[in-house]
C-alpha positions in Angstrom: 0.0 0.0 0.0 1.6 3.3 -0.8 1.1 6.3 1.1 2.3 9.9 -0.1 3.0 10.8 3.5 5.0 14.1 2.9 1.3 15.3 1.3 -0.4 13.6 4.2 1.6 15.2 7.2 1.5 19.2 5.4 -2.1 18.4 7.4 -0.5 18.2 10.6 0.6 20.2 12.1 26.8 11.7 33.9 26.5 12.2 30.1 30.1 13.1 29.9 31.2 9.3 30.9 28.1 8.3 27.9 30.3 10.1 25.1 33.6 10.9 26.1 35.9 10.1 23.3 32.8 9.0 21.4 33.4 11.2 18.2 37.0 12.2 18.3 38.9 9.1 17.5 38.6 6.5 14.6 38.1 3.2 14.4 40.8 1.9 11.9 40.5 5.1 9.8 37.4 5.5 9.5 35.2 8.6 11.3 33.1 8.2 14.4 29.4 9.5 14.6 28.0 9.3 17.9 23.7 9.5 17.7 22.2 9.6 20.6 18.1 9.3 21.3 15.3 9.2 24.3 14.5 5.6 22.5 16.2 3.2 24.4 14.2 0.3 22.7 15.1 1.0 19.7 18.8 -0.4 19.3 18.2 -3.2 17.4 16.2 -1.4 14.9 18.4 1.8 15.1 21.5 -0.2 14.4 19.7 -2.1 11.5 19.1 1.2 10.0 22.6 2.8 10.2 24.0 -0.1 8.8 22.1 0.7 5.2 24.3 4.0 5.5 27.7 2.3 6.9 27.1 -0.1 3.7 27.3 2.9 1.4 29.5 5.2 3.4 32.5 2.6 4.8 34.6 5.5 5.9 31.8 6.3 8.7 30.8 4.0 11.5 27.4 6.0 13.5 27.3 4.3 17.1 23.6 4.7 18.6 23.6 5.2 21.8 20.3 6.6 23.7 19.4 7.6 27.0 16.5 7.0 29.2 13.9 8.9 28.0 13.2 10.6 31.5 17.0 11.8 31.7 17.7 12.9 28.1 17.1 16.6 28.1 18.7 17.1 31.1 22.0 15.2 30.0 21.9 16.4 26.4 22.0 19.8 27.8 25.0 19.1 30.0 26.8 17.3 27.6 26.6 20.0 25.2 27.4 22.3 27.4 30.6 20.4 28.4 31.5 19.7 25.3 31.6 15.6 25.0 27.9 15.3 23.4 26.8 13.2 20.3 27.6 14.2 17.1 24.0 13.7 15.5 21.0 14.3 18.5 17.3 13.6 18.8 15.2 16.8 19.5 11.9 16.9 20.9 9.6 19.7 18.8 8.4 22.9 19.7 9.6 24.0 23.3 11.9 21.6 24.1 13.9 21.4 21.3 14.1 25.4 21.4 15.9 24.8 24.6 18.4 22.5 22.9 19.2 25.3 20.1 18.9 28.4 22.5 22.6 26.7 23.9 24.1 27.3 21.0 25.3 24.3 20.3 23.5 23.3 16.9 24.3 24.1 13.7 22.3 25.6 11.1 21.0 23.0 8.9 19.3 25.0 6.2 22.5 24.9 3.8 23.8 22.0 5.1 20.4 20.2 4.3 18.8 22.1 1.4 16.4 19.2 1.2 14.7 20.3 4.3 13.0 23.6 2.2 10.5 21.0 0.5 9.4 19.9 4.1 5.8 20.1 4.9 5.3 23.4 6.7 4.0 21.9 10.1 7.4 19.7 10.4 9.6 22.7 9.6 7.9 25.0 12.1 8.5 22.6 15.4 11.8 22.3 14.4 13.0 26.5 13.4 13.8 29.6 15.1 11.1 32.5 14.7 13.1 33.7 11.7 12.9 30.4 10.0 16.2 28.9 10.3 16.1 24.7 10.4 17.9 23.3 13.6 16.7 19.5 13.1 15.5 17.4 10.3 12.1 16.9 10.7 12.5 13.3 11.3 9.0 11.9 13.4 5.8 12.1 13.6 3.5 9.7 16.1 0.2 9.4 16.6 -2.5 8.4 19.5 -5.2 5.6 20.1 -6.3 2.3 21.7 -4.4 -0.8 20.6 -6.6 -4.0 22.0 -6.3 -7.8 22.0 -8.4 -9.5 19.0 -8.7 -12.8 20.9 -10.0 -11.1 24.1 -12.3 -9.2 21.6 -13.3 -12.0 19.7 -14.4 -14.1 23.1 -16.9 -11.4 24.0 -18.2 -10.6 20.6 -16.6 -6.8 20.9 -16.3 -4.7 18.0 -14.1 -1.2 17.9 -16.0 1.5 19.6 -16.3 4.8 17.3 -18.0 6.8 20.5 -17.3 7.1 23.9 -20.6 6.0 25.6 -19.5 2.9 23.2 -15.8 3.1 24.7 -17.6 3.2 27.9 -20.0 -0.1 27.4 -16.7 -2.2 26.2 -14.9 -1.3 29.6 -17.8 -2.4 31.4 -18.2 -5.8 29.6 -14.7 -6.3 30.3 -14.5 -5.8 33.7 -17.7 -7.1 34.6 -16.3 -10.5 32.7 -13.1 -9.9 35.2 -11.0 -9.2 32.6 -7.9 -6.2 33.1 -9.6 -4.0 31.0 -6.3 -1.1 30.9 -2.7 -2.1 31.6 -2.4 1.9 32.2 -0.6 3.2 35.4 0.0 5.8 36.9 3.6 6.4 38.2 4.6 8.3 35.4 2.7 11.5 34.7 3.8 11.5 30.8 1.5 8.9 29.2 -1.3 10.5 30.9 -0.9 13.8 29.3 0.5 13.1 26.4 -1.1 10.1 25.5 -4.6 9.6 27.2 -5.4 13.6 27.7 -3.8 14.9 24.3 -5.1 11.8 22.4 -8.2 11.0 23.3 -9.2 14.2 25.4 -9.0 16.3 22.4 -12.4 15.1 20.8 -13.9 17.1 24.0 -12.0 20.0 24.6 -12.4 21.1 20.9 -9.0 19.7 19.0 -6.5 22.2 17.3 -8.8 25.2 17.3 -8.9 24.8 21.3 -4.8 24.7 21.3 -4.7 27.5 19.3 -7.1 29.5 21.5 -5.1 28.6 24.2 -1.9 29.5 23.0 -3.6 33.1 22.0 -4.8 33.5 25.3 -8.8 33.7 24.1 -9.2 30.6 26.6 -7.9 28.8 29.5 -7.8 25.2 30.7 -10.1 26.6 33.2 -13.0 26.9 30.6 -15.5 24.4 30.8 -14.8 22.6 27.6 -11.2 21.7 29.1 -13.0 20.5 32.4 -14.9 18.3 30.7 -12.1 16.8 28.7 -10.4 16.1 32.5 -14.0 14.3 33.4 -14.1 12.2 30.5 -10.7 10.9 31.1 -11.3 10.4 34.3 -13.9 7.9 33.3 -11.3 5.7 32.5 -9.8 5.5 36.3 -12.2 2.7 37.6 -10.9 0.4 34.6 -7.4 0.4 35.5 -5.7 -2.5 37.0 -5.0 -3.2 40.9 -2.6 -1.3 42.4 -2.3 1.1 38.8 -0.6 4.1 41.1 2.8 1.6 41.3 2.6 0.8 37.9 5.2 2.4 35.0 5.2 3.2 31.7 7.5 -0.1 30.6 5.0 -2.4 33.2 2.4 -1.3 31.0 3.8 -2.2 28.0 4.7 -5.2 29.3 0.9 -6.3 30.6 -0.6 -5.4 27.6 2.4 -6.7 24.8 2.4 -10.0 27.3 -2.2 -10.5 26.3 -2.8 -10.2 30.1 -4.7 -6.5 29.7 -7.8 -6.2 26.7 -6.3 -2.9 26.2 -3.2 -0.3 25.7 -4.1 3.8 25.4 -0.8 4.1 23.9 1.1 5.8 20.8 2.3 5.0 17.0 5.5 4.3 18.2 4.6 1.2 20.4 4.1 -1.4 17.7 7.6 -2.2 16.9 7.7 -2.7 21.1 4.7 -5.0 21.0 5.7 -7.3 18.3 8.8 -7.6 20.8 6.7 -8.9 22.8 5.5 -11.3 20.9 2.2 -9.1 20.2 2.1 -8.5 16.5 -0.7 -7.0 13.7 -2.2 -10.8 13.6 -2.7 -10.4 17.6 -3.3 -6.7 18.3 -6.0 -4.1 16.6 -5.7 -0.7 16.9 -8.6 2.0 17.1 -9.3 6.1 16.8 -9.8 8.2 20.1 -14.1 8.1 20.3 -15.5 10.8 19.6 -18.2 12.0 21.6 -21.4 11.7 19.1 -21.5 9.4 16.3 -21.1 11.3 13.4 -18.6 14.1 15.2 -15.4 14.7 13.3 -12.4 13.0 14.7 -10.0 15.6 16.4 -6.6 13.4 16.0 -3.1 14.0 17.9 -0.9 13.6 15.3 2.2 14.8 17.1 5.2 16.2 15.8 7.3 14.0 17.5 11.1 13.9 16.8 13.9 15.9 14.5 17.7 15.2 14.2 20.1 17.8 15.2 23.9 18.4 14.6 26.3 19.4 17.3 27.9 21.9 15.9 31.6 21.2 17.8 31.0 17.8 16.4 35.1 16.4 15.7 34.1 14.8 12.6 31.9 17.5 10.5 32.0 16.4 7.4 30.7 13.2 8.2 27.9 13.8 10.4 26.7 16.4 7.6 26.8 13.4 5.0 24.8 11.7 7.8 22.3 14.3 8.6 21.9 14.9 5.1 20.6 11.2 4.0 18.3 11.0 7.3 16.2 13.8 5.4 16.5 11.6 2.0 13.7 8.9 1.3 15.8 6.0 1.9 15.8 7.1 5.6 12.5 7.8 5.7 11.3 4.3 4.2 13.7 2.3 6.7 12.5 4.5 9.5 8.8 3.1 8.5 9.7 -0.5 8.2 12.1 -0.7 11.0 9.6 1.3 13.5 6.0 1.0 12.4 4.1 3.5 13.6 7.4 6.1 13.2 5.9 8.0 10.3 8.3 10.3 7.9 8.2 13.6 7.1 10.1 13.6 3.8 7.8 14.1 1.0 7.7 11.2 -1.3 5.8 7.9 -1.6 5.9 5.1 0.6 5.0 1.5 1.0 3.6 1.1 4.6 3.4 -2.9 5.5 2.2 -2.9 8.8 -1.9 -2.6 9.0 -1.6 -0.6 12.1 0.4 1.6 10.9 -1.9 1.8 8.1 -4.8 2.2 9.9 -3.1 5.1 11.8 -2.7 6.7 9.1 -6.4 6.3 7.7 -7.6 7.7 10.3 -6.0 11.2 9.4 -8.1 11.5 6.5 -10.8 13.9 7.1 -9.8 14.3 10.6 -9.4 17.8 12.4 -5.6 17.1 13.2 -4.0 18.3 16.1 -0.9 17.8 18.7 -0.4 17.9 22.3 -2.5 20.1 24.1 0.4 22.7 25.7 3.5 21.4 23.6 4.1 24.4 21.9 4.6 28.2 23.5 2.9 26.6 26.7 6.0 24.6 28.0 8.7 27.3 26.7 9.3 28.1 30.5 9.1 27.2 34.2 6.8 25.4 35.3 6.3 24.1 31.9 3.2 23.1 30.6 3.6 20.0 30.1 5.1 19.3 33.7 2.1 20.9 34.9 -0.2 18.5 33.1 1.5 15.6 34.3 0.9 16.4 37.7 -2.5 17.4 37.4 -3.3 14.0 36.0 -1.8 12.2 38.5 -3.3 14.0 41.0 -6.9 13.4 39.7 -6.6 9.6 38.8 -5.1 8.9 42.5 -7.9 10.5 44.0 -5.8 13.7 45.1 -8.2 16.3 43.5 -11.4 15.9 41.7 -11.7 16.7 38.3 -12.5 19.9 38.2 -9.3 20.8 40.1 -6.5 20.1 38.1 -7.5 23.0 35.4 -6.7 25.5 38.0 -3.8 24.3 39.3 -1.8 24.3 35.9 -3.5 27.4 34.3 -2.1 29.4 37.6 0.8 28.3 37.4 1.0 28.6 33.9 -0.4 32.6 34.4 3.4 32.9 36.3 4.8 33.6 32.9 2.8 32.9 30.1 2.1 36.4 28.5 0.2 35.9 24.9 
């Protein structure tokens, strides 16, 4: 099946001990790129598709080496500051990434990369400065839903829910059939914004028109349309598993990749993760956030995800631009598809997607009032950071802390601190 995807997504909108020594020497003559990521899990797959370039490019040997996704920014920061970070770098879009160029430490990719000017203008603008210079090759974009277990499905005679009261009537069979209906937790505060809140709370507080309202100021995660996206989602608590405040993000994966949960609220990039687990496309479907009303138009997270950066004090130069450069080529983009299903490419062209989960992801961007997450952009530029904010708030309200109705207060005030539109 081929997908134009670079037509698709214009829609859308101690790290010193890690890399000492990493770039400067060479291995038997040949030049050493260090590439570091948040993607721990992706090694295998990583490795698989820097070995395509090595092939081609023998004077170049690119050693992935990530970081845990909770510690990245912080050590990519410091090593860049200290002068013994990775060559090539993943950057997270919008705010976060800003931080990462405001250090001075990237270098300018729009010569270096002249590919990058027939990006889809959504990519470009998570990844450029206000006067439109490219510090990352738009590299990821990721999207949100409900994976489930056919099988479990199948023995109750469940079909994909498109609303939520039918969302609502599948938990309820579930459980009531003592079945773990969610492997969600609640230890980590990411998934729950970024996932469950920004995926499948955008069909209630209004999708991209709301985020851009909120960016401009015209409302506030206090107005009632955002506190009723924070009830809805709190819907969902009495379906998690026993003792879901102890659980992580990679126990999750693992109860629902393992068939023991009916159901996963989880991202694009978790496919490749589950077939790991022995939880393939034959095992696992895949569904769109409800929406609220049958007939209502889909608001979709399609999230802007990941770019590549160059450190600009990188020792070998001319070899991590010849890198950089073919990770905004098609061949890049095509592995990046097949090696990571549900890791969808920014660089125009077509594409033949394999995986029907990925596929379906995809299909459900047609027609759909795309968005991304809810206070990525302008809203987490600062301290407290919006997106800290919301992971708080969301652990507070599915432990029982506040109701829902509180946690819209205590991140828009906090928010008010510095956030000037």
């Amino acid at each position: 099946m081929k997908k134009t995807l670079g037509i698709l997504l214009i829609l859308t909108l101690a790290a010193g001990a890690l890399f000492a020594g990493g770039s400067s020497g060479a291995e038997e003559g040949k030049a050493k790129l260090v590439f570091t990521s948040w993607r721990t899990e992706d090694i295998e797959r990583m490795n698989r598709i820097n070995k395509v370039f090595m092939d081609a490019n023998p004077d170049i040997i690119v050693d992935f080496q990530p970081i845990k996704d909770t510690e990245y920014d912080a050590q990519l920061k410091s090593s860049l500051e200290t002068g013994v970070a990775a060559d090539i770098v993943f950057l997270r879009s919008y705010d976060s990434g800003r931080q990462i160029w405001d250090t001075g430490k990237l270098l300018p990719l729009d010569d270096v990369v002249p590919a990058l000017a027939d990006f889809p203008p959504a990519a470009r603008g998570a990844w450029s400065t206000d006067d439109g210079t490219m510090y990352a090759v738009p590299s990821v974009g990721v999207t949100h839903g409900i994976y489930y277990q056919k099988d479990i499905f199948d023995k109750y005679d469940l079909v994909a829910p498109e609303t939520w009261d039918e969302f609502i009537a599948v938990c309820e069979t579930l459980k009531d059939n003592g079945e773990m209906v969610f492997a969600q937790g609640t230890k980590e505060g990411w998934p729950l914004y970024e996932v469950i809140f920004s995926g499948l709370g955008a069909n209630f507080y209004g999708g991209e028109q709301a985020r851009q309202d909120l960016m401009a100021g015209n409302v506030k995660l206090t107005d009632p349309q955002f506190v009723k996206a924070f009830e809805k989602m709190n819907e969902l608590q009495p379906f998690f598993p026993k003792d879901y405040q102890a659980i992580d993000y990679v126990s999750m994966q693992q109860l629902f990749g393992t068939g023991q949960a009916a159901m996963f609220i989880g991202g694009s990039w978790e496919i490749g993760i589950f077939e790991d687990l022995g939880s393939g496309e034959d095992a696992i479907g895949w569904f769109a956030p409800p929406v609220e009303n049958a007939g209502d138009q889909l608001s979709y997270c399609f999230h802007v995800d990941a770019g590549i950066g160059l450190n600009k004090d990188s020792k070998n130069m001319d070899a991590a631009k010849r890198y950089i450069a073919w990770t905004a080529g098609p061949e890049y983009a095509q592995l990046l598809m097949d090696e990571l299903p549900g890791f969808f490419g920014y660089t125009p062209g077509d594409y033949a997607i394999s995986n029907s989960l990925a596929n379906d992801m995809i299909a459900a961007a047609n027609g759909a009032d795309v968005t991304v997450r809810t206070v990525w952009e302008k809203l987490s530029a600062q301290s407290p950071s919006g997106n800290i904010l919301m992971w708080e708030a969301l652990i507070d309200m599915y432990n029982g802390v506040k109701t829902p109705a509180q946690p819209a207060p205590h991140a828009h005030t906090a928010l008010d601190t510095w956030y000037k539109p």
